[in-house]
PQR file of N, CA, C, O and H, with PARSE charges and radii, in Angstrom:
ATOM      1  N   UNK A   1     -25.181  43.444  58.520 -0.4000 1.5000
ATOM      2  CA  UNK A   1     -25.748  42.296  59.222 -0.0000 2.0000
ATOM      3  C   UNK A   1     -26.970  42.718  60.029  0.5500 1.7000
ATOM      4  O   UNK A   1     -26.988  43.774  60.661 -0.5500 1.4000
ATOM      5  N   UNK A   2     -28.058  41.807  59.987 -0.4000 1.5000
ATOM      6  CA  UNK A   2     -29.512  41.759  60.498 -0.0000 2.0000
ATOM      7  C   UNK A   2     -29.240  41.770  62.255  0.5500 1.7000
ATOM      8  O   UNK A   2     -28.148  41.527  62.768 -0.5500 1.4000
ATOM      9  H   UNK A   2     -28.043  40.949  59.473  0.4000 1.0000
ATOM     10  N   UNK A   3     -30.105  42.003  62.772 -0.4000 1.5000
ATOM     11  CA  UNK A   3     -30.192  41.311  64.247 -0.0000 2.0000
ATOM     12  C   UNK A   3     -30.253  39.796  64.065  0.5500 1.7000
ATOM     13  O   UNK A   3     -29.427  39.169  64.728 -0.5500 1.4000
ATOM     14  H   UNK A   3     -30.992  42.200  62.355  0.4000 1.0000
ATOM     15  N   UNK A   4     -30.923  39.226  63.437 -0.4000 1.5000
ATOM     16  CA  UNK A   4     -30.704  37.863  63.400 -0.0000 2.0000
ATOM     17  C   UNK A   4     -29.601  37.073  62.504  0.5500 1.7000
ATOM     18  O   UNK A   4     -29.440  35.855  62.569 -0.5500 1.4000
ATOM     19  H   UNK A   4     -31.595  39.735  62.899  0.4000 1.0000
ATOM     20  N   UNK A   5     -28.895  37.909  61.691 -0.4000 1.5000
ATOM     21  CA  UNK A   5     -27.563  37.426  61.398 -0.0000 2.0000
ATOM     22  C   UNK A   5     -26.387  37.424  63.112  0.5500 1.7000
ATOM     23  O   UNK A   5     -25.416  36.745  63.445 -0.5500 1.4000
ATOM     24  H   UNK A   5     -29.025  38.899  61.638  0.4000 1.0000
ATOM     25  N   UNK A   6     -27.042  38.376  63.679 -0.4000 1.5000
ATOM     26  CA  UNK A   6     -25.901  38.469  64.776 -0.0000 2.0000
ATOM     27  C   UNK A   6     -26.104  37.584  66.022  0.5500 1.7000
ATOM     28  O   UNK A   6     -25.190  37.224  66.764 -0.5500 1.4000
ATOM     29  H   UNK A   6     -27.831  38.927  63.408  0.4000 1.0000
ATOM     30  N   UNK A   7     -27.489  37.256  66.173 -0.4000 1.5000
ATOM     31  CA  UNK A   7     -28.245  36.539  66.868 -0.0000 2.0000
ATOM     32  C   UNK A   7     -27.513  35.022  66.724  0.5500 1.7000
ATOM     33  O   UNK A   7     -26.899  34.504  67.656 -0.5500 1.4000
ATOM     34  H   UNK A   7     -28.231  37.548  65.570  0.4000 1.0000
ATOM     35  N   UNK A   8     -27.659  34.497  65.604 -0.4000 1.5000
ATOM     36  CA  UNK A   8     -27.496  32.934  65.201 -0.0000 2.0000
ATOM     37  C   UNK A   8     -25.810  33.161  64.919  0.5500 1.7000
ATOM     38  O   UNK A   8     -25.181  32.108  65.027 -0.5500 1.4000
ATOM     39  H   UNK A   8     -28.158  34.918  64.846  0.4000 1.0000
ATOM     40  N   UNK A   9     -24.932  34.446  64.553 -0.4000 1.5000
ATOM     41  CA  UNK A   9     -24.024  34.138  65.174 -0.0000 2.0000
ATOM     42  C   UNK A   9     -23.356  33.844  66.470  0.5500 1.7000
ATOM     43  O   UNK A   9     -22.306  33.203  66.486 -0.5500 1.4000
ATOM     44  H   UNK A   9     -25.443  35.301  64.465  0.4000 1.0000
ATOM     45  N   UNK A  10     -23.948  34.305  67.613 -0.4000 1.5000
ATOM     46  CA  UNK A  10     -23.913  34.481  68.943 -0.0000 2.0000
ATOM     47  C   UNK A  10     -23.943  32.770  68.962  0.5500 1.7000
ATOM     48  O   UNK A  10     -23.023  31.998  69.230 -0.5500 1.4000
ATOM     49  H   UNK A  10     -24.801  34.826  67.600  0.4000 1.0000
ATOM     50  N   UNK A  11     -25.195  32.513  68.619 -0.4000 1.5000
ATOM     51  CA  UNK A  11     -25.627  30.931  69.549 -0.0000 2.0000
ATOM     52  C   UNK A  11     -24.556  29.722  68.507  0.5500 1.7000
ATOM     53  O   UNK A  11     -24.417  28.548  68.850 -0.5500 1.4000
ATOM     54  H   UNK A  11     -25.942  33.141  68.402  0.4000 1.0000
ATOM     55  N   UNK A  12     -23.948  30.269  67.337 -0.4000 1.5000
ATOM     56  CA  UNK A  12     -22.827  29.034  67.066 -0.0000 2.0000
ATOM     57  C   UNK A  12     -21.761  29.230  67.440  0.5500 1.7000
ATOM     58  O   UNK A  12     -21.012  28.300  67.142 -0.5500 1.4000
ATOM     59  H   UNK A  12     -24.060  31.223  67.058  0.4000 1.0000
ATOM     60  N   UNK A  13     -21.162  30.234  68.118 -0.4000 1.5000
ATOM     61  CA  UNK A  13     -19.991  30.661  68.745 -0.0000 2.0000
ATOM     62  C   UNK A  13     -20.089  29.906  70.552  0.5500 1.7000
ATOM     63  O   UNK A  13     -19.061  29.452  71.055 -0.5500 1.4000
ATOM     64  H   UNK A  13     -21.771  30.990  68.359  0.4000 1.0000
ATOM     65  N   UNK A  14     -21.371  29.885  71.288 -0.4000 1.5000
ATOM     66  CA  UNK A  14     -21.820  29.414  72.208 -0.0000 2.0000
ATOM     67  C   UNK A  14     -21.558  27.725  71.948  0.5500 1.7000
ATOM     68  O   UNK A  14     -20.963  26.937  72.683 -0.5500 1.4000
ATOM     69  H   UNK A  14     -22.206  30.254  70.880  0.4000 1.0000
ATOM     70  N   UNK A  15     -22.043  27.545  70.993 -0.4000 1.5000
ATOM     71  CA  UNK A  15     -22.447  25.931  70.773 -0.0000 2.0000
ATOM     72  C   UNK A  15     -21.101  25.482  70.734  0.5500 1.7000
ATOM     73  O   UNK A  15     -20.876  24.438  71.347 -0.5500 1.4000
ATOM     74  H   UNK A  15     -22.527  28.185  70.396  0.4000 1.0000
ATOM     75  N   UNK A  16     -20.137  26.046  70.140 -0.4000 1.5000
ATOM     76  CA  UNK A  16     -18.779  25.419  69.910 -0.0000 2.0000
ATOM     77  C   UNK A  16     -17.982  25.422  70.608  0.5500 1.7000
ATOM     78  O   UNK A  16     -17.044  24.632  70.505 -0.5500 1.4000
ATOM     79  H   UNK A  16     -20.320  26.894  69.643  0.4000 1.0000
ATOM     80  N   UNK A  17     -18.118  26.725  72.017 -0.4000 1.5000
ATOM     81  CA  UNK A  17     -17.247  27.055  73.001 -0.0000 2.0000
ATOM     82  C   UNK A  17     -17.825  25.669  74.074  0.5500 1.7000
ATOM     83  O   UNK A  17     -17.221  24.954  74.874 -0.5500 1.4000
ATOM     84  H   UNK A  17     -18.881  27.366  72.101  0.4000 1.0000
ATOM     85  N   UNK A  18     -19.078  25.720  73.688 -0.4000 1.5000
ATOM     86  CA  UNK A  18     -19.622  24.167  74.195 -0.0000 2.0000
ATOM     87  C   UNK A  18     -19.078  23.656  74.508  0.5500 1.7000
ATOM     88  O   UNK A  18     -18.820  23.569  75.709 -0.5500 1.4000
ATOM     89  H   UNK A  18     -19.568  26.301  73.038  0.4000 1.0000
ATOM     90  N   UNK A  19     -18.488  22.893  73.462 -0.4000 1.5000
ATOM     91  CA  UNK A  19     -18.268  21.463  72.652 -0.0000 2.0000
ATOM     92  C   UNK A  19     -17.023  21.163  72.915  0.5500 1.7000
ATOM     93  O   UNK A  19     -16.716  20.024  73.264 -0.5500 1.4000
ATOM     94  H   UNK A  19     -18.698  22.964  72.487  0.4000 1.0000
ATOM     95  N   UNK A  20     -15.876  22.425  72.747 -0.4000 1.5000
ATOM     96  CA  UNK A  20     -14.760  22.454  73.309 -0.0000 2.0000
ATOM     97  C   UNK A  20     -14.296  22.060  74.810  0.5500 1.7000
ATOM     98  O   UNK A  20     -13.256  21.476  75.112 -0.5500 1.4000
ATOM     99  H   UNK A  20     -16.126  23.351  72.463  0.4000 1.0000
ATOM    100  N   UNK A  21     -15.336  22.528  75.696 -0.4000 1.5000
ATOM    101  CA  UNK A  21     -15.288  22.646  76.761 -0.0000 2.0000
ATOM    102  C   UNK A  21     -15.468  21.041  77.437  0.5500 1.7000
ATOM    103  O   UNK A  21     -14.745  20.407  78.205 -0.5500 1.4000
ATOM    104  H   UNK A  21     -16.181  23.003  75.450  0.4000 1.0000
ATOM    105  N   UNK A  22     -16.537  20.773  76.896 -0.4000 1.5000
ATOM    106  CA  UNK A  22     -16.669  19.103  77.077 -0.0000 2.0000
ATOM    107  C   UNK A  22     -15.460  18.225  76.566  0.5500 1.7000
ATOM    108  O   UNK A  22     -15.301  17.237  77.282 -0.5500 1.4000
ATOM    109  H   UNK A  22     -17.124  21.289  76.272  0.4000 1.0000
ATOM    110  N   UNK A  23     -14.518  18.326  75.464 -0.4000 1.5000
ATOM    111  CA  UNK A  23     -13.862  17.830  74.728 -0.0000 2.0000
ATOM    112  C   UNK A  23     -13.083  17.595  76.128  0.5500 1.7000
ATOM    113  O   UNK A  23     -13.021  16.457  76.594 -0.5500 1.4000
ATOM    114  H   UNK A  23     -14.648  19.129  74.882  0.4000 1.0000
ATOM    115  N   UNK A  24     -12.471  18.735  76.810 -0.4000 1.5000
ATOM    116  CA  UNK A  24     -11.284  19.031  77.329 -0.0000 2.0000
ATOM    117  C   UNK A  24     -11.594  18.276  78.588  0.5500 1.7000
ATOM    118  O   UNK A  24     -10.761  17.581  79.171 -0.5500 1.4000
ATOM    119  H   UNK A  24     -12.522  19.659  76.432  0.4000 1.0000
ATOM    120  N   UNK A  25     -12.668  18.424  78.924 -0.4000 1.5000
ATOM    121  CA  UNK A  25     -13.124  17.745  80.666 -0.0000 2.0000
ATOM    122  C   UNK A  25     -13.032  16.172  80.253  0.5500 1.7000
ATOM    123  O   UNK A  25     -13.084  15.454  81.251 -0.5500 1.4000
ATOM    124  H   UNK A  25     -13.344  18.989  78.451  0.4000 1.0000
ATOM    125  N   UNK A  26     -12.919  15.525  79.138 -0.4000 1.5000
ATOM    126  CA  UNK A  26     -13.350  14.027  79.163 -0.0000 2.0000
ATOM    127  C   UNK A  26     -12.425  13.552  78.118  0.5500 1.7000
ATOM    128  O   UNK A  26     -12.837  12.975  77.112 -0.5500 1.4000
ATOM    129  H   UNK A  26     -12.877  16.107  78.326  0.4000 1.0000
ATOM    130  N   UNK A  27     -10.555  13.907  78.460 -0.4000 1.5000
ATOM    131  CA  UNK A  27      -9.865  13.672  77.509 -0.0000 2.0000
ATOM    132  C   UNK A  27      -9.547  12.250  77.475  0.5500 1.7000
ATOM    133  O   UNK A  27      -8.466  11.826  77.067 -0.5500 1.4000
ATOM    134  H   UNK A  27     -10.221  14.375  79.278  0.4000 1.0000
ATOM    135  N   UNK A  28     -10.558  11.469  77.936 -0.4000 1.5000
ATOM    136  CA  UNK A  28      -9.930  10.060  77.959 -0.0000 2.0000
ATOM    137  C   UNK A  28     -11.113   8.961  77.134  0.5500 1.7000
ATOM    138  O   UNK A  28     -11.827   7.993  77.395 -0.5500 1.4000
ATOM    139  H   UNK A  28     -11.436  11.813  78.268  0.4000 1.0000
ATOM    140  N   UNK A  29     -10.671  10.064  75.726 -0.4000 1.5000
ATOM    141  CA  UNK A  29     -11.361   8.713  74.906 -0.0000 2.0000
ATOM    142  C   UNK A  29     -13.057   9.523  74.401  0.5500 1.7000
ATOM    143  O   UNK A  29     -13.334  10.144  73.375 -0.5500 1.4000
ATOM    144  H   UNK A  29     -10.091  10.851  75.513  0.4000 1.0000
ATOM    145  N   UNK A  30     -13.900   9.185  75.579 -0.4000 1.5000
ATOM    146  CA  UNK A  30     -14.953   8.981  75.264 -0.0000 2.0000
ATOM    147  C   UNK A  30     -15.538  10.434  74.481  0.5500 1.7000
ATOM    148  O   UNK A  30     -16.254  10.454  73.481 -0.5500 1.4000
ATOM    149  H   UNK A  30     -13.675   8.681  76.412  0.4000 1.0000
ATOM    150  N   UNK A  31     -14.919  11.840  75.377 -0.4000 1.5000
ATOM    151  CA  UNK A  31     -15.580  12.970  74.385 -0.0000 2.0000
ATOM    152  C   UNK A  31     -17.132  12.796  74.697  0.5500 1.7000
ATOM    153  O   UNK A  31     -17.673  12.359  75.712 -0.5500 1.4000
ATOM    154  H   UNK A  31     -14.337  11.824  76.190  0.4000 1.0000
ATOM    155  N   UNK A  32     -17.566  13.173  73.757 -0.4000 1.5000
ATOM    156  CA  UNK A  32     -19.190  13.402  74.029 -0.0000 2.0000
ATOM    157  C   UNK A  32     -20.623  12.607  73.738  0.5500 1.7000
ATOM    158  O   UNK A  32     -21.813  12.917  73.682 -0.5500 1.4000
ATOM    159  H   UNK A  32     -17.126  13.528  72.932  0.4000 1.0000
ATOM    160  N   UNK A  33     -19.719  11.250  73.568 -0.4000 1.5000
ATOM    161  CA  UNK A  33     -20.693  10.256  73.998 -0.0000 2.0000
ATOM    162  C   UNK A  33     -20.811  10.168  75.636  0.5500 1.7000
ATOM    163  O   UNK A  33     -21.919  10.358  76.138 -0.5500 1.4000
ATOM    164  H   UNK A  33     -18.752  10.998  73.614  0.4000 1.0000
ATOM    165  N   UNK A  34     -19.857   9.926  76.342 -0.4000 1.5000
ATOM    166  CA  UNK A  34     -19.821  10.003  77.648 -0.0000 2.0000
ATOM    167  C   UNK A  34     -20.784  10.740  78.540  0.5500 1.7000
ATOM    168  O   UNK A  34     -21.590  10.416  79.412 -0.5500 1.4000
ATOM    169  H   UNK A  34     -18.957   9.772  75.935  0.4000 1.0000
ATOM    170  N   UNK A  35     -20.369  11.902  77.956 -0.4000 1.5000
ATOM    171  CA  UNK A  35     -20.845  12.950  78.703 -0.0000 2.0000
ATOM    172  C   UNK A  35     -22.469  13.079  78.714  0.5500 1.7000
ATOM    173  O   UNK A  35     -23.117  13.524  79.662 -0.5500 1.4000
ATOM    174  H   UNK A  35     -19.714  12.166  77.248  0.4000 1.0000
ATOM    175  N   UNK A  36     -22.961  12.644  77.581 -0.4000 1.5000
ATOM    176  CA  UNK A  36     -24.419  12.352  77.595 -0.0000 2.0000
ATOM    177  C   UNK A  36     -24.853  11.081  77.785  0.5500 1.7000
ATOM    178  O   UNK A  36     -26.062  10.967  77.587 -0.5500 1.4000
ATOM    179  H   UNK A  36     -22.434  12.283  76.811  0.4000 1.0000
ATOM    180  N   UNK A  37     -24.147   9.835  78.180 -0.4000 1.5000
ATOM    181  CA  UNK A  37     -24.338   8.240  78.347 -0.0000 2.0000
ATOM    182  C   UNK A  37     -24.590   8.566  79.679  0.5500 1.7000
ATOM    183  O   UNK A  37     -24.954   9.537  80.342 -0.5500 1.4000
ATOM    184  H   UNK A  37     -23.164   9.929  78.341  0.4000 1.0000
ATOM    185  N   UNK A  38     -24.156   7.016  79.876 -0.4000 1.5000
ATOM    186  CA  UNK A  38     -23.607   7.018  81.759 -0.0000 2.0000
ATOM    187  C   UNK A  38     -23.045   7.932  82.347  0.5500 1.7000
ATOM    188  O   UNK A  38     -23.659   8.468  83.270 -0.5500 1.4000
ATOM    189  H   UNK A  38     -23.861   6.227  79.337  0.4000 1.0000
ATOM    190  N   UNK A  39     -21.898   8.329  82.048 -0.4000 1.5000
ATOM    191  CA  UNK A  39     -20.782   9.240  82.973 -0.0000 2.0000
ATOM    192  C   UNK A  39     -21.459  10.241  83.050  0.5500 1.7000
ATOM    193  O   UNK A  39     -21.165  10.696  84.155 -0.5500 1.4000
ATOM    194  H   UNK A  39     -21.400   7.894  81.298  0.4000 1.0000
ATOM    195  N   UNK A  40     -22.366  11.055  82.483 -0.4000 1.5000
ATOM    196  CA  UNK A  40     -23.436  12.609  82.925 -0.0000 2.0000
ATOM    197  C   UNK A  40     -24.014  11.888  84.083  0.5500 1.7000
ATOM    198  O   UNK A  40     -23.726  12.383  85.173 -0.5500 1.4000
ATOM    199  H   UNK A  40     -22.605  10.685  81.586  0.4000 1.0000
ATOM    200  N   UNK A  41     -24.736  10.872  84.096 -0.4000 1.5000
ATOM    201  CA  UNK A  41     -25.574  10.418  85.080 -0.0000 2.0000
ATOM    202  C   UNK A  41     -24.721   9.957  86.839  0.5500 1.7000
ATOM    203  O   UNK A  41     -25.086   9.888  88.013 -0.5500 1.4000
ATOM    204  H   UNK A  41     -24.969  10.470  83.211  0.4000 1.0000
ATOM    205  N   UNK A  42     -24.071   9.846  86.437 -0.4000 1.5000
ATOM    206  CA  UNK A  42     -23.046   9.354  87.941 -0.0000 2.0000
ATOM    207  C   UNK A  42     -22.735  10.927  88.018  0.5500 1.7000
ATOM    208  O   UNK A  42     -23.316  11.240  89.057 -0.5500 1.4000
ATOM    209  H   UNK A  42     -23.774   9.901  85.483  0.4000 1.0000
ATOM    210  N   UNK A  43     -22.256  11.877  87.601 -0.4000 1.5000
ATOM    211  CA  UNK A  43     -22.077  12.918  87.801 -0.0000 2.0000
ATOM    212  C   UNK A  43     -23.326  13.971  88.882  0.5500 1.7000
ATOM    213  O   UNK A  43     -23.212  14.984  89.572 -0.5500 1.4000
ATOM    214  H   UNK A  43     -21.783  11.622  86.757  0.4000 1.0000
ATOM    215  N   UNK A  44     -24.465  13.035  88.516 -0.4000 1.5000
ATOM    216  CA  UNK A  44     -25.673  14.096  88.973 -0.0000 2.0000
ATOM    217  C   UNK A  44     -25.655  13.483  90.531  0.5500 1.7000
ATOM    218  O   UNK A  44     -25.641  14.028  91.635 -0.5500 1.4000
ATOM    219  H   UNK A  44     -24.557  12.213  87.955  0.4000 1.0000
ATOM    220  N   UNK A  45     -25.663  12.011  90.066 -0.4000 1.5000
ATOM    221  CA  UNK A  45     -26.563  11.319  91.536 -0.0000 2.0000
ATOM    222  C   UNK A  45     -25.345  11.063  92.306  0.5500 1.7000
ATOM    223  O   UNK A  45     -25.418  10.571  93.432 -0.5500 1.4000
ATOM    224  H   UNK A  45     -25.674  11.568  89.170  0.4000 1.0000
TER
END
């Protein structure tokens, strides 16, 4: 494996630990529309 085979493995292992992570914080339904709709925004302000 290249540096950039290990590279772009790194950042889809990131992306998914993501995705998971959001899943788990917003188990009521909405998942990751939410989290980038409204409900991110009440979160900030």
């Amino acid at each position: 494996m290249g540096t950039f085979s290990i590279f772009l493995l790194l950042i889809v292992i990131v992306a998914f630990l993501l995705i998971v992570v959001i899943m788990v914080q917003n188990p009521k339904g909405g998942g990751l529309s939410t989290s980038f709709g409204g409900g991110g925004t009440q979160q900030l302000g």
